[in-house]
C-alpha positions in Angstrom: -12.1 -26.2 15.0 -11.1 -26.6 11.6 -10.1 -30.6 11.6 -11.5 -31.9 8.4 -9.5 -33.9 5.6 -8.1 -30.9 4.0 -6.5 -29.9 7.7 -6.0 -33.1 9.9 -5.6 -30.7 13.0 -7.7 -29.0 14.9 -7.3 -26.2 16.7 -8.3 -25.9 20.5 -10.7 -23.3 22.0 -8.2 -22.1 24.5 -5.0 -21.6 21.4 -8.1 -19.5 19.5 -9.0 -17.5 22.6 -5.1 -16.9 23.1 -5.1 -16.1 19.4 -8.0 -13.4 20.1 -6.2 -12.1 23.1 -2.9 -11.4 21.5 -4.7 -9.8 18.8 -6.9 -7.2 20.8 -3.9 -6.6 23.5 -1.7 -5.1 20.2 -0.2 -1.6 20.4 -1.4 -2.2 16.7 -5.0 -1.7 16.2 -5.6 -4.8 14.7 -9.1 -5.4 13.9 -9.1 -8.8 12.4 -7.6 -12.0 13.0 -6.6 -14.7 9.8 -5.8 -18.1 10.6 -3.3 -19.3 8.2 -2.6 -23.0 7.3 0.8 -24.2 6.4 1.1 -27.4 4.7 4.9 -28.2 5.6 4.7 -27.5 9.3 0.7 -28.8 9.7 -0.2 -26.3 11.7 -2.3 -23.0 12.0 -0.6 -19.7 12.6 -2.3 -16.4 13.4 -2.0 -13.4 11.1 -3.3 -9.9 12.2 -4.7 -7.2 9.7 -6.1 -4.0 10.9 -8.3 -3.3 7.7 -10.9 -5.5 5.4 -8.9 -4.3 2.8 -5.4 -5.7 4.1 -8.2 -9.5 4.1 -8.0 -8.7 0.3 -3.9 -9.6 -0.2 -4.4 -12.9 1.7 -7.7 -13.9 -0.2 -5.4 -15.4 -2.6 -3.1 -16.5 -0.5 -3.0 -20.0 -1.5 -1.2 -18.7 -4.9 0.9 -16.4 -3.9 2.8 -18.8 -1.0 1.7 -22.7 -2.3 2.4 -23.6 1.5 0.3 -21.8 3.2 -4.0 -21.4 2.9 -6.1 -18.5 4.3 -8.8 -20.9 6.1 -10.9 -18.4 8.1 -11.4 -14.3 9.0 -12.6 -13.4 12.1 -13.3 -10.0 14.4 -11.4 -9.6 17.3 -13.7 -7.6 19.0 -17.1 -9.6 18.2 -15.4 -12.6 17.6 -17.8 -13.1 14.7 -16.4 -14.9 11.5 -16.0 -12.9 8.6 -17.1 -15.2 5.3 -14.5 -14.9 2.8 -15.6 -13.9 -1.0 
């Protein structure tokens, strides 16, 4: 998922599904999972919100911490992605 010239990584089906996991097995009702790409490291990191508003604060993400990119929004219940705006 995700490998593309922008993000020379991808990330595997079972670190997503682990991602999902984690997210849904919270005391915290989290409803969505953000992956997050950070250019020093090259690698994706999970970031839980529990509100579409609390999406809002990452949408520009990419200018408020120039080492790390929102790439994608998903449900952690339907597993659906979420498009961002």
């Amino acid at each position: 998922m995700f490998e593309g010239p922008d993000y020379p990584k991808s990330i595997t089906e079972e670190l997503f599904e682990s991602w999902l996991e984690e997210g849904r097995s919270s005391k915290i009702s989290y409803q969505f999972l953000l992956i997050v790409w950070n250019v020093y490291d090259e690698n994706y990191n999970p970031v839980y919100v529990e509100s579409r508003e609390e999406i809002t604060k990452y949408e520009h993400y990419p200018e408020a911490k120039g080492s790390e990119a929102l790439i994608a929004v998903y449900d952690l219940y339907s597993e659906s992605r979420i498009p961002l705006a």
